[in-house]
VOGU-3710 file (C-alpha; in Angstrom, 3 decimals, decimal comma):
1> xxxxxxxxxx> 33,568/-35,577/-0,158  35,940/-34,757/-3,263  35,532/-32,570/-5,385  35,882/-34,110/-8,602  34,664/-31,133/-11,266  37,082/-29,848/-14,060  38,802/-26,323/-12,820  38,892/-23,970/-15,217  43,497/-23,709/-14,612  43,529/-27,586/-15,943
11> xxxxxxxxxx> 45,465/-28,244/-18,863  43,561/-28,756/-22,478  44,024/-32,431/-23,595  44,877/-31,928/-27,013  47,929/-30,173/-26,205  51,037/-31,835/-27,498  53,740/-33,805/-24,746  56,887/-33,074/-25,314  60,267/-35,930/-25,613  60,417/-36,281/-21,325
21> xxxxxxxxxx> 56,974/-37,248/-21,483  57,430/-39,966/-24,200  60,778/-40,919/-21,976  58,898/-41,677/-18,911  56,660/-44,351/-20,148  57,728/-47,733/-18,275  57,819/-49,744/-21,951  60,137/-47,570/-23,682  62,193/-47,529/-20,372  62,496/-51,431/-20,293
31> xxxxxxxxxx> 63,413/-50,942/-24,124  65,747/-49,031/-23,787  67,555/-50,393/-20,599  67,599/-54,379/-22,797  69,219/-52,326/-25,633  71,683/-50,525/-23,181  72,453/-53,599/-21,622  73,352/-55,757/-24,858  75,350/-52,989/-26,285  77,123/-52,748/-22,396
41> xxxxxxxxxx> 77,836/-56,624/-22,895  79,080/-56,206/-26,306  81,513/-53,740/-25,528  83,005/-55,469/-22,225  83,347/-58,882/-24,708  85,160/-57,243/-27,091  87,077/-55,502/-24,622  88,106/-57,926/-22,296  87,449/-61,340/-24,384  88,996/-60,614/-27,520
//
């Protein structure tokens, strides 16, 4: 059976997560790939269109 009991070398919860943590959250991901596309499409119109 596991064993599922807190070990004493486990990291507190309170402690603060730092800007990689915040990064890997799928949302903020999705976010920010829309926003990196739109500004990707905006550049390549002005580029080539105009």
């Amino acid at each position: 059976m596991l064993d599922t009991t807190q070990s004493d070398a486990a990291a507190p919860q309170n402690e603060p997560r730092g800007c990689l943590f915040a990064l890997s959250q799928p949302p903020l991901m999705i976010f920010l790939a829309v926003i990196g596309c739109l500004l990707l499409m905006a550049s390549l119109h002005d580029l080539l269109l105009l």
